[in-house]
C-alpha positions in Angstrom: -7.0 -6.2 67.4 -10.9 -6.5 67.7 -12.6 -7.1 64.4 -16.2 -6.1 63.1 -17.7 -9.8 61.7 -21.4 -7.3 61.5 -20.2 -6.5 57.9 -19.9 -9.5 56.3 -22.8 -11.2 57.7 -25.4 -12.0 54.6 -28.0 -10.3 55.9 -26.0 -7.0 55.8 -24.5 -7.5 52.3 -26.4 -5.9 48.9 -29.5 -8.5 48.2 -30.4 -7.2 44.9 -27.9 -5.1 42.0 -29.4 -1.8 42.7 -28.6 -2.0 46.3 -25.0 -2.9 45.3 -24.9 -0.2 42.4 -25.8 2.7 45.3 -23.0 0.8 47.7 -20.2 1.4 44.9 -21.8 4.7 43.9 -21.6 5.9 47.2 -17.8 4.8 48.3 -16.2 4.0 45.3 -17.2 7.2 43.4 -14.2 8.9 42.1 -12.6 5.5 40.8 -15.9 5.4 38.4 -14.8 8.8 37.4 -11.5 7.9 36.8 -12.6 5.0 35.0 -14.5 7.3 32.8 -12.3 9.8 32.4 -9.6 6.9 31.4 -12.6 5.6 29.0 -13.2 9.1 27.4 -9.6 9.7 26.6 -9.6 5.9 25.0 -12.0 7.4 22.7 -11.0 10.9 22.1 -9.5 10.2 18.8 -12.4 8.8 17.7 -14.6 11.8 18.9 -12.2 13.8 17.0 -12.3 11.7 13.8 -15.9 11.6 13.8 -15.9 16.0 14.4 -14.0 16.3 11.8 -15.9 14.3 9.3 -19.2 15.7 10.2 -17.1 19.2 9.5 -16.0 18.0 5.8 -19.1 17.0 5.3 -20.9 20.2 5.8 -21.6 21.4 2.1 -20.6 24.5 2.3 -17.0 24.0 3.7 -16.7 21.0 1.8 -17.2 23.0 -1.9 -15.2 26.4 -0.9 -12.4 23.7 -0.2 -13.2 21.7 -3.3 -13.5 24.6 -6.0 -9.9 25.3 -5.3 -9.4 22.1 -7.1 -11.8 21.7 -9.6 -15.1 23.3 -11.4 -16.4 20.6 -12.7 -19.4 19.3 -10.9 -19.0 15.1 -11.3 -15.5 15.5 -9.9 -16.3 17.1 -7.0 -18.8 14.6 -6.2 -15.9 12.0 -6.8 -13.9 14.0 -4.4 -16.7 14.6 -2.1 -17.5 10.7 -2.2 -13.7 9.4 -1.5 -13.7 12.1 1.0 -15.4 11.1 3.4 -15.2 7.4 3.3 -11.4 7.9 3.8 -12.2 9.7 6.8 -14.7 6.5 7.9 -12.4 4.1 7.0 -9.5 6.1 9.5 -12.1 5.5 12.2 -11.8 2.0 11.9 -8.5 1.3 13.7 -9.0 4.6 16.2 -11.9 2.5 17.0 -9.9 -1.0 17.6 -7.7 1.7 20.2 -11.0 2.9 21.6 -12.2 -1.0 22.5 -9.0 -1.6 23.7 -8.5 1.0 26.8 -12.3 -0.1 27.3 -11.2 -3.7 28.1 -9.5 -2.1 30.8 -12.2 0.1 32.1 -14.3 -3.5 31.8 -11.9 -5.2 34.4 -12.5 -2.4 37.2 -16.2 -2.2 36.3 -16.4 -6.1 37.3 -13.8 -6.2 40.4 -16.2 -3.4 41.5 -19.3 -5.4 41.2 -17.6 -8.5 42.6 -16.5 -6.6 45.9 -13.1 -7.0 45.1 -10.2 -4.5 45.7 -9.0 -2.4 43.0 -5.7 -0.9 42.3 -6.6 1.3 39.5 -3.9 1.3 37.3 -2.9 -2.0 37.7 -5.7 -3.3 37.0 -6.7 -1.4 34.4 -3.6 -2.1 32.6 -4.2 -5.7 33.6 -7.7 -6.0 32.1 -6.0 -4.3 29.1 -3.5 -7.1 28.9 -5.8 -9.8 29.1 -8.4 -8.7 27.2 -6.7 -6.8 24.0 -7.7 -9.1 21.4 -11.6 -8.9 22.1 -11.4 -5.1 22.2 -9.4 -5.4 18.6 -11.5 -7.8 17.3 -14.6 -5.6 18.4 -13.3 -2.5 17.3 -12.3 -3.9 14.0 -16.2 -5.3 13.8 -17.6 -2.4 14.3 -15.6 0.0 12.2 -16.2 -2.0 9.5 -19.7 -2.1 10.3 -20.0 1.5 10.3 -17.8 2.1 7.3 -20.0 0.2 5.2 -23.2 1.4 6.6 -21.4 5.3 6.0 -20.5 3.6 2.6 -23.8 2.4 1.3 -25.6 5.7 2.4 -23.3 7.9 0.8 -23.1 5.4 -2.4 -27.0 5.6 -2.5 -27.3 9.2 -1.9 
């Protein structure tokens, strides 16, 4: 079997990133969309949480809902109030889940830089298994983050 040694020669290699960004986007293309798409549906229940918030907290579906319940104008603020940092503070482990599939995404994002092979699913599962404590940790930091920065404006406002 004859071999081709032209394509490992340095002078034929990426030099710079960008060169090695086009090289990936142009042969590895539909494993960065799978990567995405794996990605997006890591996050989908946070994309949903967050709709649904921004829904309750629209004033006008938020008081024909309330006024079912009550008349009185300081308790629908209370209920207004608890209502949507609930909702926030539901974001925070969907979040941690979120971080977690993108660990996985992470791992094929590197092999891919590194010119290493990549079985998708293995590896994304394996990048997942090595890596599931930073995505908690970072999903727990920045849910909480967010749920006091939610907190504070809503508190102030």
């Amino acid at each position: 079997m004859k071999t081709n040694n032209k394509s490992f020669i340095p002078s034929s290699l990426p030099h710079d990133r960008k060169v090695q960004f086009m090289d990936i986007m142009k042969h590895r293309y539909m494993l960065l969309i799978l990567c995405g798409i794996m990605i997006f549906i890591g996050f989908l229940p946070v994309i949903f949480a967050y709709g649904v918030t921004v829904y309750i907290s629209n004033a006008s579906v938020f008081s024909k809902i309330v006024e079912s319940y009550t008349t009185d104008a300081s308790q629908q603020a209370f209920i207004y109030f608890w209502t949507i940092n609930v909702s926030f503070a539901i974001m925070i482990p969907l979040l941690m889940l979120g971080f977690v599939v993108l660990t996985g995404g992470l791992r094929i994002y590197r092999l891919l830089s590194w010119g290493e092979g990549v079985f998708f699913f293995h590896d994304f599962f394996k990048g997942i298994k090595a890596n599931f404590k930073t995505g908690l940790l970072l999903g727990l930091f920045l849910g909480i983050f967010l749920f006091i920065i939610k907190f504070k404006l809503h508190f102030t406002s």
